[in-house]
Predicted model as a PDB file, atoms N, CA, C, CB and O in Angstrom, pLDDT in the B-factor column:
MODEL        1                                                                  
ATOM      1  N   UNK A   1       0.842  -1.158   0.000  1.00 84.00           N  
ATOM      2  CA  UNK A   1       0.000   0.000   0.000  1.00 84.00           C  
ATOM      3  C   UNK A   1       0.903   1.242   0.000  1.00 84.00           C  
ATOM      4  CB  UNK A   1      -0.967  -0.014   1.219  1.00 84.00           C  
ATOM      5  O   UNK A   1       1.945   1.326   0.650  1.00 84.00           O  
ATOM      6  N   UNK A   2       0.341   2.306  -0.886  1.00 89.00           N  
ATOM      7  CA  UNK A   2       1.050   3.435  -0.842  1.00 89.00           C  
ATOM      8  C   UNK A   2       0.363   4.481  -0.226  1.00 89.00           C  
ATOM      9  CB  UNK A   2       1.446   3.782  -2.034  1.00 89.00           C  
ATOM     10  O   UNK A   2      -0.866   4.455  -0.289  1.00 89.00           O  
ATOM     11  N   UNK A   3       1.202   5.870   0.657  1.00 88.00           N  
ATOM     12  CA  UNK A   3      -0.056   6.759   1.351  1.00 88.00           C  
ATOM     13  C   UNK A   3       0.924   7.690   1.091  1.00 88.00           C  
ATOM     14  CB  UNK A   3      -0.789   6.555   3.075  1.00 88.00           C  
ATOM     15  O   UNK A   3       2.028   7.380   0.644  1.00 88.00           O  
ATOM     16  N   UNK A   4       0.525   8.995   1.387  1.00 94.00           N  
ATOM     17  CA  UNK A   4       1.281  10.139   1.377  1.00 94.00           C  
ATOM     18  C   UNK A   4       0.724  11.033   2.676  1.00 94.00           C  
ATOM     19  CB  UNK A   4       1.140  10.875  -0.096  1.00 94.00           C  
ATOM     20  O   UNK A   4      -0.474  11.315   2.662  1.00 94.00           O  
ATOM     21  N   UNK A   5       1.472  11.450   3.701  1.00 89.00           N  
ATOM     22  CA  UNK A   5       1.436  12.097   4.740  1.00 89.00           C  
ATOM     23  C   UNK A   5       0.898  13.522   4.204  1.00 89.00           C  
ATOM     24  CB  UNK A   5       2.770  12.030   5.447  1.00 89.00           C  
ATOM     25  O   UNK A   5       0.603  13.781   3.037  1.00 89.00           O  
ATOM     26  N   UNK A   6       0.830  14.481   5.433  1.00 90.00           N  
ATOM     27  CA  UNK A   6       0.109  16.074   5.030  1.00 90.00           C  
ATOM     28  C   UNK A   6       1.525  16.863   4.267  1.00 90.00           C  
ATOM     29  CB  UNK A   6      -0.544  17.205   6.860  1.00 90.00           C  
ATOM     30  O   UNK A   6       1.419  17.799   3.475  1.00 90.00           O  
ATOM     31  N   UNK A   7       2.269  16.514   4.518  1.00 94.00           N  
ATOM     32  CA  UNK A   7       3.721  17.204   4.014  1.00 94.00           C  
ATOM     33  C   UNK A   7       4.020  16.943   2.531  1.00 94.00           C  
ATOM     34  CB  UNK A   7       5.057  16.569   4.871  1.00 94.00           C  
ATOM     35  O   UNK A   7       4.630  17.762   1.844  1.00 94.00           O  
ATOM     36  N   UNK A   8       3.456  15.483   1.951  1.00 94.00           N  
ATOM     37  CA  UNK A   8       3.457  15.038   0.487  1.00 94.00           C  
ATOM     38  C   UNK A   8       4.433  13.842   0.418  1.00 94.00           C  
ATOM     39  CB  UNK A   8       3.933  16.264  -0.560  1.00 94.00           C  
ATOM     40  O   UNK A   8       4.776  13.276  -0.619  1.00 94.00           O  
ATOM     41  N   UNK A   9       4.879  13.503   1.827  1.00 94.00           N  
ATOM     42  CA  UNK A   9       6.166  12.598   2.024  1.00 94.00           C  
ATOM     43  C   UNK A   9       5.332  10.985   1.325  1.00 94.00           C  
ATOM     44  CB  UNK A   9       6.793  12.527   4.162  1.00 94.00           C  
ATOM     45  O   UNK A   9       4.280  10.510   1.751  1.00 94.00           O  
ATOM     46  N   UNK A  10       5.997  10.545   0.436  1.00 94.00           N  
ATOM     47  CA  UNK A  10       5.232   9.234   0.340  1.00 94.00           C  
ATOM     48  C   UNK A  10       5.918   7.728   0.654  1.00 94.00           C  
ATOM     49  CB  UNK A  10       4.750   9.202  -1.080  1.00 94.00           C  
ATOM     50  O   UNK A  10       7.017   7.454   0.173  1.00 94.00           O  
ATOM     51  N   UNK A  11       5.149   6.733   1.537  1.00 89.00           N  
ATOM     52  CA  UNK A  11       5.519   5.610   1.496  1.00 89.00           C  
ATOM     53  C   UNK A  11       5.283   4.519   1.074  1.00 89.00           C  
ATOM     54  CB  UNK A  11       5.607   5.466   2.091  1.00 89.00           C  
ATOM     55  O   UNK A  11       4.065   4.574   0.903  1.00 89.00           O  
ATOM     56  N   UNK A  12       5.628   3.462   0.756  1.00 88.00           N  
ATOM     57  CA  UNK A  12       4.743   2.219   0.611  1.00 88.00           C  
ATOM     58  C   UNK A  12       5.274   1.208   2.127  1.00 88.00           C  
ATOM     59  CB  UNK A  12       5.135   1.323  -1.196  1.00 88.00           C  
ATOM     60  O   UNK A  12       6.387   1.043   2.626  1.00 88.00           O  
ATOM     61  N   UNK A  13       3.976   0.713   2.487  1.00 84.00           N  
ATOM     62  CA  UNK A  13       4.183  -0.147   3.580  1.00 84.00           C  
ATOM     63  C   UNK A  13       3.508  -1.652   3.201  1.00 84.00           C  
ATOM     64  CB  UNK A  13       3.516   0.562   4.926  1.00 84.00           C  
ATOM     65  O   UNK A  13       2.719  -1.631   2.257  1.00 84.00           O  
ATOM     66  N   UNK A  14       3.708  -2.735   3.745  1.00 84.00           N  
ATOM     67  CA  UNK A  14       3.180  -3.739   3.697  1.00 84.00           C  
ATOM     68  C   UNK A  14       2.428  -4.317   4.437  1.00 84.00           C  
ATOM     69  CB  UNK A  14       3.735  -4.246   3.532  1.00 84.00           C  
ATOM     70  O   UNK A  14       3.227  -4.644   5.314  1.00 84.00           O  
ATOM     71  N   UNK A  15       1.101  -4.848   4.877  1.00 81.00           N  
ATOM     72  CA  UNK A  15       0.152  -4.722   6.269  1.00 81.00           C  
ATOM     73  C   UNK A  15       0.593  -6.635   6.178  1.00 81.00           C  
ATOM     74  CB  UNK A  15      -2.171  -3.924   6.082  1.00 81.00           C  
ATOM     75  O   UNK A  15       0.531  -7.443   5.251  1.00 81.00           O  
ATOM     76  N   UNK A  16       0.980  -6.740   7.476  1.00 84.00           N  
ATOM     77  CA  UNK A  16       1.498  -8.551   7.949  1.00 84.00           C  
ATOM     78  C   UNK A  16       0.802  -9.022   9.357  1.00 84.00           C  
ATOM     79  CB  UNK A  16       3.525  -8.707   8.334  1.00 84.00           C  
ATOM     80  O   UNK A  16       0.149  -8.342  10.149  1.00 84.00           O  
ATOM     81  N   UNK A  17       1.153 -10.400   9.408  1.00 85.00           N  
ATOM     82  CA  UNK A  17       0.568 -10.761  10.636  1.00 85.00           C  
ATOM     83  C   UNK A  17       1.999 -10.151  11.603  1.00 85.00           C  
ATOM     84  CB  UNK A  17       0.101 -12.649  10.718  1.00 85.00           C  
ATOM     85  O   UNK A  17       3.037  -9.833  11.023  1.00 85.00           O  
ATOM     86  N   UNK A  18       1.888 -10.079  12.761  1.00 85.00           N  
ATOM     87  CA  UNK A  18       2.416 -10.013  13.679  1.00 85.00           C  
ATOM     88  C   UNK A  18       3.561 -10.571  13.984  1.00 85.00           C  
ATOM     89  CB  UNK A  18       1.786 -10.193  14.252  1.00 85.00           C  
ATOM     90  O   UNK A  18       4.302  -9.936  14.734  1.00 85.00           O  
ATOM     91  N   UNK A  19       3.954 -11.761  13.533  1.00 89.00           N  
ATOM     92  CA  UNK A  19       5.074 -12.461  13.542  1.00 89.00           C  
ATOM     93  C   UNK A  19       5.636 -12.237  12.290  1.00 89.00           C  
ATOM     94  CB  UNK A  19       4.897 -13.801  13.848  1.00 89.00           C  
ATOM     95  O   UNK A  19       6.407 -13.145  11.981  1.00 89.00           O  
ATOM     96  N   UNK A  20       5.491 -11.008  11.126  1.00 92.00           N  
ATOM     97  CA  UNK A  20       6.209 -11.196  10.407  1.00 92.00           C  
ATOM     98  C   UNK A  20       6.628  -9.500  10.213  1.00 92.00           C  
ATOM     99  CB  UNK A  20       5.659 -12.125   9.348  1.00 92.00           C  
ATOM    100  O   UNK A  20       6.934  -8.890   9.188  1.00 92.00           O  
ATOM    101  N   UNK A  21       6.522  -9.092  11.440  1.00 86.00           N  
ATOM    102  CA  UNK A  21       6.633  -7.298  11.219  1.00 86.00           C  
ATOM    103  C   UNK A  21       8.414  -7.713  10.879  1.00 86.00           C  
ATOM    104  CB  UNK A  21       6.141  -5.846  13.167  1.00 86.00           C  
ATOM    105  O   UNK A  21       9.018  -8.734  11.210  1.00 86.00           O  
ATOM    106  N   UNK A  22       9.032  -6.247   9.944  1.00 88.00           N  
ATOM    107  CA  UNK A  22      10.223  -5.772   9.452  1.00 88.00           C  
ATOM    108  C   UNK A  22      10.327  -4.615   9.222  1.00 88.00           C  
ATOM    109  CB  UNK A  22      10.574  -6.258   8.522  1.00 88.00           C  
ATOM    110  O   UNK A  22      10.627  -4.301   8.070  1.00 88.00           O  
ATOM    111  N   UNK A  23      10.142  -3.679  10.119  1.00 85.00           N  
ATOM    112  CA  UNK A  23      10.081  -2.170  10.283  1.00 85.00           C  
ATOM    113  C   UNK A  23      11.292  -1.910   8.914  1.00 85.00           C  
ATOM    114  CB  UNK A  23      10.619  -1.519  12.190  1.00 85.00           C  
ATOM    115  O   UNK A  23      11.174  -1.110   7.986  1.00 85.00           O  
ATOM    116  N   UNK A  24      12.414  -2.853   9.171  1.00 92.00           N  
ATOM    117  CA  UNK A  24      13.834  -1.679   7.836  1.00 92.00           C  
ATOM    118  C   UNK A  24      12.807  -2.623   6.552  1.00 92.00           C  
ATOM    119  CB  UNK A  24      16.809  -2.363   7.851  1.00 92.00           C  
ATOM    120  O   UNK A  24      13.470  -2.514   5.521  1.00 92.00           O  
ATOM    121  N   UNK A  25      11.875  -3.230   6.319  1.00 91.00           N  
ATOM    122  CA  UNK A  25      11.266  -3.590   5.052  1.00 91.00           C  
ATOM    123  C   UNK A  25      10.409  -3.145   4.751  1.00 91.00           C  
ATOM    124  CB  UNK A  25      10.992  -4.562   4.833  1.00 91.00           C  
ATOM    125  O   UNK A  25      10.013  -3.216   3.588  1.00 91.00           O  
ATOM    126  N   UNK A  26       9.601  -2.322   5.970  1.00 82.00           N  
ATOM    127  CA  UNK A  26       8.150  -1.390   6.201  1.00 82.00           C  
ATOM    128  C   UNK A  26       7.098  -2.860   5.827  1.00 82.00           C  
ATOM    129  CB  UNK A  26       7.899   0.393   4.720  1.00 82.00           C  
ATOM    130  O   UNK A  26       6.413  -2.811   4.805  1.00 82.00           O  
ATOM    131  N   UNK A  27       7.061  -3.716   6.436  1.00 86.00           N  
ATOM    132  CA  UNK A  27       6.395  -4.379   6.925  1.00 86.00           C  
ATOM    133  C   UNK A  27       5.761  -4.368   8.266  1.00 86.00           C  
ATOM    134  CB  UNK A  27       6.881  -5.103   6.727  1.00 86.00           C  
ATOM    135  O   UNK A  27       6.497  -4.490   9.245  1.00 86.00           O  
ATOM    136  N   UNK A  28       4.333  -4.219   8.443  1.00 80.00           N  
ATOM    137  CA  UNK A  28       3.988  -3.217   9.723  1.00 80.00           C  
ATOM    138  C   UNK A  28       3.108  -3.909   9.746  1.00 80.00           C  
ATOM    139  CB  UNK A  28       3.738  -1.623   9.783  1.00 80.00           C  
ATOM    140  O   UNK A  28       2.631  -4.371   8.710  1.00 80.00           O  
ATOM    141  N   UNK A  29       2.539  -4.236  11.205  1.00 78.00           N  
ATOM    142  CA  UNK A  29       1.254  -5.358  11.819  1.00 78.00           C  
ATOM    143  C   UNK A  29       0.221  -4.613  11.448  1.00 78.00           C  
ATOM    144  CB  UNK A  29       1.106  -5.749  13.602  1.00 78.00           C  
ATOM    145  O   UNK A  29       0.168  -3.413  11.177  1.00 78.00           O  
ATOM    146  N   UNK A  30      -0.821  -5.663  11.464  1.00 71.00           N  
ATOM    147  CA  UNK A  30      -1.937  -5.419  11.144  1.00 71.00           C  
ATOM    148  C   UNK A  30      -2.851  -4.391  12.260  1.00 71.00           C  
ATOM    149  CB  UNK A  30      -2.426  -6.733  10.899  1.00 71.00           C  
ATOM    150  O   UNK A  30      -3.549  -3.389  12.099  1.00 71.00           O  
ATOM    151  N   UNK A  31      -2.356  -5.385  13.699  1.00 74.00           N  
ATOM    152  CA  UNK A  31      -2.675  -4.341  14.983  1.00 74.00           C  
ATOM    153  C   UNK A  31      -2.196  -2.973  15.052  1.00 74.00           C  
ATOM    154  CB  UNK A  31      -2.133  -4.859  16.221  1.00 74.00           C  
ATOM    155  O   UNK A  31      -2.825  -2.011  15.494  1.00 74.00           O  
ATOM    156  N   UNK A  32      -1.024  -2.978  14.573  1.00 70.00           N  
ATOM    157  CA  UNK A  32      -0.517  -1.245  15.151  1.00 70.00           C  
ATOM    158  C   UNK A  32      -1.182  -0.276  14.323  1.00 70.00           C  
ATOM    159  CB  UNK A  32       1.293  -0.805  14.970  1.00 70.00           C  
ATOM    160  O   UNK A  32      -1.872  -0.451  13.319  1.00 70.00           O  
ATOM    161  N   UNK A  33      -0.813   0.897  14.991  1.00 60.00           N  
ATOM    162  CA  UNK A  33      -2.296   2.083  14.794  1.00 60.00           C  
ATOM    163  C   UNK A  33      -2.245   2.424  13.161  1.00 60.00           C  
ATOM    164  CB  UNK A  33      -2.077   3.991  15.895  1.00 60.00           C  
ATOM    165  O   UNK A  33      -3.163   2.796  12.431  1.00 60.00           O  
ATOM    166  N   UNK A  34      -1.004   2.193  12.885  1.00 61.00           N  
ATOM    167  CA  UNK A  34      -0.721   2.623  11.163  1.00 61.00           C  
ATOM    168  C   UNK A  34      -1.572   1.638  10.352  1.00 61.00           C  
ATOM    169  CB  UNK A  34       1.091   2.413  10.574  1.00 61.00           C  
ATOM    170  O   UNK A  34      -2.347   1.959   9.451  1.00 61.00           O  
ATOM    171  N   UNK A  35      -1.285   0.213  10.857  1.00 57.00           N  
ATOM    172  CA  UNK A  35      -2.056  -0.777   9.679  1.00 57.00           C  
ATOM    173  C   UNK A  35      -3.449  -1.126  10.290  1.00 57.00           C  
ATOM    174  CB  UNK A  35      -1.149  -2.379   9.326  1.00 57.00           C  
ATOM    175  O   UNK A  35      -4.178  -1.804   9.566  1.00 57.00           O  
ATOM    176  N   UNK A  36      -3.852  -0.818  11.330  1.00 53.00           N  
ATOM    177  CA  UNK A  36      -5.381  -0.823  11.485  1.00 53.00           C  
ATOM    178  C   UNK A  36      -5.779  -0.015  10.757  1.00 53.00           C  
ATOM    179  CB  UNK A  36      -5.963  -0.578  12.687  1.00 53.00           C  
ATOM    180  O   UNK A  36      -6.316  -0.435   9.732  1.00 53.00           O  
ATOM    181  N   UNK A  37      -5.719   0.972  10.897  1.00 59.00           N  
ATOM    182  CA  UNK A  37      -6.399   2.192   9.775  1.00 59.00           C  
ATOM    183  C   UNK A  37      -5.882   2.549   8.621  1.00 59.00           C  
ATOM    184  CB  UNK A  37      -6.477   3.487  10.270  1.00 59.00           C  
ATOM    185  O   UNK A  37      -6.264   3.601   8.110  1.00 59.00           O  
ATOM    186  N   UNK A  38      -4.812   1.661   7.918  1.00 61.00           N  
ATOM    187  CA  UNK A  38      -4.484   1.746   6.495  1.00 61.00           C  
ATOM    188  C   UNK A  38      -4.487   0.614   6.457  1.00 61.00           C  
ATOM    189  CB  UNK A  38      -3.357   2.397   5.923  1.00 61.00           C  
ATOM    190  O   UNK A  38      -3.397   0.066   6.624  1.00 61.00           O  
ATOM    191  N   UNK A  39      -5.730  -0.263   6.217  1.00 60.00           N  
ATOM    192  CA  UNK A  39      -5.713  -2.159   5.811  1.00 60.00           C  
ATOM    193  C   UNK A  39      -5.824  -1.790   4.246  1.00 60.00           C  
ATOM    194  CB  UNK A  39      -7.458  -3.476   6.545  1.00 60.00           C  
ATOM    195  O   UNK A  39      -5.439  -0.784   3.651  1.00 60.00           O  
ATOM    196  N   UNK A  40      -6.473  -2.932   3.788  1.00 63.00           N  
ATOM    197  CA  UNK A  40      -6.681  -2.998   2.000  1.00 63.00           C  
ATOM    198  C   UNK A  40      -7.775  -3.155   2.323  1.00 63.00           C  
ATOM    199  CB  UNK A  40      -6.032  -4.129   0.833  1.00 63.00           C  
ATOM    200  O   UNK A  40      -7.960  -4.369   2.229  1.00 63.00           O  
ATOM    201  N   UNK A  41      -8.922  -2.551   2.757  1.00 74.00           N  
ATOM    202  CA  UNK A  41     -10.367  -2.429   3.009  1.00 74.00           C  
ATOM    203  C   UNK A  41     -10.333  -0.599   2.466  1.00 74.00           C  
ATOM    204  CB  UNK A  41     -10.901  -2.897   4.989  1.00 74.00           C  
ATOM    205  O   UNK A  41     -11.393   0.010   2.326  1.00 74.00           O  
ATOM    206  N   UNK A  42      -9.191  -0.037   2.256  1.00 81.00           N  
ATOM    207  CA  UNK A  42      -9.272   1.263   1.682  1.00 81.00           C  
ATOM    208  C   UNK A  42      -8.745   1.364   0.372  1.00 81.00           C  
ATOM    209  CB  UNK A  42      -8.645   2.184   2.467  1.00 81.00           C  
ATOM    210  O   UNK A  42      -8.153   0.414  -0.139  1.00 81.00           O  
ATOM    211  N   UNK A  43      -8.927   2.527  -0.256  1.00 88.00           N  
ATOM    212  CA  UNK A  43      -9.778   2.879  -1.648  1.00 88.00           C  
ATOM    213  C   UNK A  43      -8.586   3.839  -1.761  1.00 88.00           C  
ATOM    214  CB  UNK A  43     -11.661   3.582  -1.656  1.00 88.00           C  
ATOM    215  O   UNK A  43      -8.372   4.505  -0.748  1.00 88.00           O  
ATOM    216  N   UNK A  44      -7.700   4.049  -2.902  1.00 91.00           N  
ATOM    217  CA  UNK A  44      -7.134   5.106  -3.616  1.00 91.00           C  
ATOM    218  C   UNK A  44      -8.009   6.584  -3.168  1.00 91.00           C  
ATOM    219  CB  UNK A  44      -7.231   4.691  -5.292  1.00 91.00           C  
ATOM    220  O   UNK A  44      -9.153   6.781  -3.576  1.00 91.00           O  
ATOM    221  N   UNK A  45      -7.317   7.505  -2.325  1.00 93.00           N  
ATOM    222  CA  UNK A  45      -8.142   8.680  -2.227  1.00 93.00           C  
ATOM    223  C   UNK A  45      -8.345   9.010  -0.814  1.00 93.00           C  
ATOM    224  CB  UNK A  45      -9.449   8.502  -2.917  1.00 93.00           C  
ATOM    225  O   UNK A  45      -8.176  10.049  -0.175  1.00 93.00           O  
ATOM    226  N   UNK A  46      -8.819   7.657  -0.457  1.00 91.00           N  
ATOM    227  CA  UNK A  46      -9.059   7.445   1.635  1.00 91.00           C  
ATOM    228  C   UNK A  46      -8.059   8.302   2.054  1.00 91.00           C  
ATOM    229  CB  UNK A  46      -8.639   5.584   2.593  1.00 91.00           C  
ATOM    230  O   UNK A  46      -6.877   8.360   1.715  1.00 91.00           O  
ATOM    231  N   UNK A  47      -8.793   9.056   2.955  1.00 90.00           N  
ATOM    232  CA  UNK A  47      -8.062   9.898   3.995  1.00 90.00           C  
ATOM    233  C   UNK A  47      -8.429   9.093   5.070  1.00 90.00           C  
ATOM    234  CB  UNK A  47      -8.464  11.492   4.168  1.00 90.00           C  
ATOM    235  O   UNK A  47      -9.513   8.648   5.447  1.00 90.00           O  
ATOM    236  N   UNK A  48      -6.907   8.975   5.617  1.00 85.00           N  
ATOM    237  CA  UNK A  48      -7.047   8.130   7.083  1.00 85.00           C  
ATOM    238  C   UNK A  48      -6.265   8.721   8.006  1.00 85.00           C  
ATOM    239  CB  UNK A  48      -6.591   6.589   7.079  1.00 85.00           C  
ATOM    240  O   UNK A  48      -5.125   9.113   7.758  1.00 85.00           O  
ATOM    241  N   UNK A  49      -7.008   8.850   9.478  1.00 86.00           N  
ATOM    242  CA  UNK A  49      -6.318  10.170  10.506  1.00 86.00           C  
ATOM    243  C   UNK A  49      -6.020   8.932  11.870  1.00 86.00           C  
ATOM    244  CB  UNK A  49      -7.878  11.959  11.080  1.00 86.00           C  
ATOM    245  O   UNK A  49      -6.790   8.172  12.458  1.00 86.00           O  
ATOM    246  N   UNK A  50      -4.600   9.176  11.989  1.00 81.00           N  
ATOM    247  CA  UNK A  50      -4.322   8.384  12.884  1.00 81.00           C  
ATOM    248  C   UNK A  50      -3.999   9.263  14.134  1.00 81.00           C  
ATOM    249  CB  UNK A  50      -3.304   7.492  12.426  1.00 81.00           C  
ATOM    250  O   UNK A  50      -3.587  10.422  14.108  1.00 81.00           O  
ATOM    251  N   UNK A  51      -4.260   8.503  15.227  1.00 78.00           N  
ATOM    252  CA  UNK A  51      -4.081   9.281  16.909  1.00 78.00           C  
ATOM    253  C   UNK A  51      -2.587   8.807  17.086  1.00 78.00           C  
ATOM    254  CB  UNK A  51      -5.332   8.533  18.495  1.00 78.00           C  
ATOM    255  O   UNK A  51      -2.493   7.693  16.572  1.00 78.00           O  
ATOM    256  N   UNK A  52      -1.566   9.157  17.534  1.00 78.00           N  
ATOM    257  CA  UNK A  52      -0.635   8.960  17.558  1.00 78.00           C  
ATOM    258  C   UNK A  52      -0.295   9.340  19.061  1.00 78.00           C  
ATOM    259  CB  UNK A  52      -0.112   9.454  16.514  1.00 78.00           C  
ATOM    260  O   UNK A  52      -0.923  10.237  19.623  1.00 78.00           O  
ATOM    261  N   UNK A  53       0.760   8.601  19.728  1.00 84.00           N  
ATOM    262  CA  UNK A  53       1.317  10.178  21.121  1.00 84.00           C  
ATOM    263  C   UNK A  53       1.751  10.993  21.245  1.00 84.00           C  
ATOM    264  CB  UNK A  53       1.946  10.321  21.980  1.00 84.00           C  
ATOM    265  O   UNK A  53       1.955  11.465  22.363  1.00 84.00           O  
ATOM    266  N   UNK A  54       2.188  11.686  19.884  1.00 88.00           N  
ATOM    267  CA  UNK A  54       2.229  13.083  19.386  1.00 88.00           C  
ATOM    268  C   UNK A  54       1.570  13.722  18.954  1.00 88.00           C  
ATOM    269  CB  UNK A  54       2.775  13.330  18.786  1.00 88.00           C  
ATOM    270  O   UNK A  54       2.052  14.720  18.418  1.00 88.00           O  
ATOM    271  N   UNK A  55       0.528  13.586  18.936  1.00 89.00           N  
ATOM    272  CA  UNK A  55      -0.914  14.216  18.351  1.00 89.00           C  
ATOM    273  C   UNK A  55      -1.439  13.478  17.047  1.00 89.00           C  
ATOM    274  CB  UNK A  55      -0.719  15.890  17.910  1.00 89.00           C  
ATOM    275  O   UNK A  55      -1.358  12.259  16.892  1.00 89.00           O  
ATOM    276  N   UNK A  56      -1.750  13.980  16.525  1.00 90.00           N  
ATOM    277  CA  UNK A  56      -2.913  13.201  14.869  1.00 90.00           C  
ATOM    278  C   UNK A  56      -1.858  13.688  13.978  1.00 90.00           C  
ATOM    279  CB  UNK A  56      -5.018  14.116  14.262  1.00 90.00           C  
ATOM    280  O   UNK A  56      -1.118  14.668  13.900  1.00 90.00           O  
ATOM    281  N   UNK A  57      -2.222  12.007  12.984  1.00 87.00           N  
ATOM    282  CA  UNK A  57      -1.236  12.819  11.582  1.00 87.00           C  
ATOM    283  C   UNK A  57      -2.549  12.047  10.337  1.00 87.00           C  
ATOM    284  CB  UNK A  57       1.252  11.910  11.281  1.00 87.00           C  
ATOM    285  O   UNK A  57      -3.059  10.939  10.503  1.00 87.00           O  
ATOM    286  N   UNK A  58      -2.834  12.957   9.199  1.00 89.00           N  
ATOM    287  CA  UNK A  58      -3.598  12.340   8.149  1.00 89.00           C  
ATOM    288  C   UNK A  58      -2.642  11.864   7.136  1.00 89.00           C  
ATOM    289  CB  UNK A  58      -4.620  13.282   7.546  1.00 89.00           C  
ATOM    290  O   UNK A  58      -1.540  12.314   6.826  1.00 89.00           O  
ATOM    291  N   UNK A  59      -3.434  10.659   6.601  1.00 88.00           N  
ATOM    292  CA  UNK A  59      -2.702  10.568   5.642  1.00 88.00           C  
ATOM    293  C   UNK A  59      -3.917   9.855   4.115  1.00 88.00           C  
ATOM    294  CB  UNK A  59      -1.314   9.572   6.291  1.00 88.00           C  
ATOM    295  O   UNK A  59      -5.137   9.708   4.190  1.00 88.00           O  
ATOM    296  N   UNK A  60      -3.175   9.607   3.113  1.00 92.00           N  
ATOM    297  CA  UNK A  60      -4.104   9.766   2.032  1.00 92.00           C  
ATOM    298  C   UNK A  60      -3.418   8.803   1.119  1.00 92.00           C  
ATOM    299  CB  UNK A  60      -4.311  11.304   1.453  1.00 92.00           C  
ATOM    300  O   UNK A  60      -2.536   9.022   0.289  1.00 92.00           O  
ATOM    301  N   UNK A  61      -3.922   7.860   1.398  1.00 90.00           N  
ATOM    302  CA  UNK A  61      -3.601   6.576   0.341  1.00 90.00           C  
ATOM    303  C   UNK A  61      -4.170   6.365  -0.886  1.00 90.00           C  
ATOM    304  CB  UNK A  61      -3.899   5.379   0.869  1.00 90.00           C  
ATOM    305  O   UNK A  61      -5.358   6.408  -1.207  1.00 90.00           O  
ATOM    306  N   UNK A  62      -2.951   6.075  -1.698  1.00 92.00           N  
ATOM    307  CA  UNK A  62      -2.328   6.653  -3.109  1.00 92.00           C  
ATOM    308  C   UNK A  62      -2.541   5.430  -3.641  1.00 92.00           C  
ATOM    309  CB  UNK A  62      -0.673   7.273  -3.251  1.00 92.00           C  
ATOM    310  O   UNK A  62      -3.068   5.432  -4.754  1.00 92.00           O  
ATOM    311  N   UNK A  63      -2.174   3.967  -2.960  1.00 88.00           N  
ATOM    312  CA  UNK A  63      -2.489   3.119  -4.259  1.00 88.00           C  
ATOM    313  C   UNK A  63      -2.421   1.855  -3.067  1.00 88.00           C  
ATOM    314  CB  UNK A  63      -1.160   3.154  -5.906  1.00 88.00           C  
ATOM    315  O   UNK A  63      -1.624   1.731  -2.137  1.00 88.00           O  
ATOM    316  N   UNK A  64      -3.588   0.965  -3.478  1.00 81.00           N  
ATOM    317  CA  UNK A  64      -3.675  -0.444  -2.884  1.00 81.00           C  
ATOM    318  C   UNK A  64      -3.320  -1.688  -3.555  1.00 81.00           C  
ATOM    319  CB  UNK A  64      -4.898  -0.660  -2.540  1.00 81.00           C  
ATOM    320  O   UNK A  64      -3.436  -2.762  -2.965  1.00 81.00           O  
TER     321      UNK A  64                                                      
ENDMDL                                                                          
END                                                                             
């Protein structure tokens, strides 16, 4: 999945089970706050606003 932050920064991440997270591969669990709310249940366009412990960041996924 690809998203682009409010700044225009873009990533692609990969949503995995839990036993197969690789943060230096951006392979990211399904549980943590990033891949709960960026699964492949979203649509090119989705704005998705995550709570973070630094406050909220949106972001806007670019390609599934």
């Amino acid at each position: 999945m690809r998203y682009a932050n409010a700044a225009g920064v873009c990533e692609v991440v990969s949503i995995v089970g839990t036993d197969e997270i690789d943060l230096n591969r951006n392979h990211i669990s399904w549980v943590s706050a990033s891949g709960a709310r960026v699964d492949e249940s979203r649509q090119a366009g989705d704005i998705v606003v995550l709570q973070l412990p630094g406050g909220t960041e949106s972001l806007t996924v670019l390609e599934v």
